[in-house]
N, C-alpha and C positions, 0 to 999 in steps of 0.2 A: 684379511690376512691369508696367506699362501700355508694349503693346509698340511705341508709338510713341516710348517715353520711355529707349530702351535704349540703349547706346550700342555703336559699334560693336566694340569689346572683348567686351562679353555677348553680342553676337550671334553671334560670330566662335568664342565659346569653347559656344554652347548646338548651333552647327551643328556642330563640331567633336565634341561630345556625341553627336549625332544618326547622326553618320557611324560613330561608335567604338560605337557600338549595332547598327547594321546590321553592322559587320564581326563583331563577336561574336554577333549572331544566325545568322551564318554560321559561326559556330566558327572563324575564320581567325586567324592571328596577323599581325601589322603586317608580316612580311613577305613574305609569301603574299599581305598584300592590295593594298601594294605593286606587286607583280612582276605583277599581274593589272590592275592599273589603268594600267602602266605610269609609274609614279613612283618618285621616291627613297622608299626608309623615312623618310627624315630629312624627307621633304616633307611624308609621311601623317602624321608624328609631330607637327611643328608644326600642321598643319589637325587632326587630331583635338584635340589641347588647345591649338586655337583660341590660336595664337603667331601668324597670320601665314601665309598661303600666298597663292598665285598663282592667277589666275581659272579658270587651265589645270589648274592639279593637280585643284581644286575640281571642274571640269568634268569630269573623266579620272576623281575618284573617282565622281561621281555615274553615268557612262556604267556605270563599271563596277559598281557596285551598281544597278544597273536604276533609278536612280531621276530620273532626268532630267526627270520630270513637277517635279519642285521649279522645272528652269528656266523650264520652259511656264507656270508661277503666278506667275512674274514679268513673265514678258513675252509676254500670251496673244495672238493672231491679230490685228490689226486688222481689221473688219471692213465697215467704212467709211473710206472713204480722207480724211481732212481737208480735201486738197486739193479734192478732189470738193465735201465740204460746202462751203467757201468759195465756189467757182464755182458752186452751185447759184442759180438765182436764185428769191426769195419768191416764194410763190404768190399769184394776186392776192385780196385778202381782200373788194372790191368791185364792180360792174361800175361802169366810168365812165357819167357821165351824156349824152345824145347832145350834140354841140356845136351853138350855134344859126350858123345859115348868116348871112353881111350881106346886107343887099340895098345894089344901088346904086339908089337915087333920086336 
């Protein structure tokens, strides 16, 4: 499926996937990974088969599996401040032409 077109159920149950891979790559069982992430079993258990968990468990499991770069890919550095761009002003793309003086007669 076209991963713009996921909804958020599939997404919720593929990171839930993702997480329950790294814990088993760890050889730990749900409550060892639990007690190390600081969460309920019951919290690790819903966010691994993607039932539904809190942004904090989510966070607390990813700290605890090293893998916190997942957050940084969501929301990397700004590095130009918006603000800044808006208040910058164009550069001038012309020189003006001299003005002519009046005379008085």
């Amino acid at each position: 499926m076209i991963e713009e077109q996921k909804t958020v159920a599939e997404w919720e149950r593929e990171l839930g996937e993702q997480l329950r891979a790294l814990r088993l790559k760890r050889n730990e069982d749900q409550i060892a990974a639990a007690e190390g992430a600081g969460v309920s079993v019951s919290a690790l258990k819903r966010l691994e088969n993607g039932k539904g968990a809190t942004m904090k468990t989510f966070i607390k499991a990813l700290r605890y599996y090293g893998r916190t770069d997942w957050l940084l890919a969501l929301s990397p550095p700004i590095t130009v401040s918006p603000l800044q761009m808006a208040r910058r002003k164009p550069s001038r793309q012309r020189a003006s032409s001299p003005r002519k003086k009046l005379s008085n007669e």
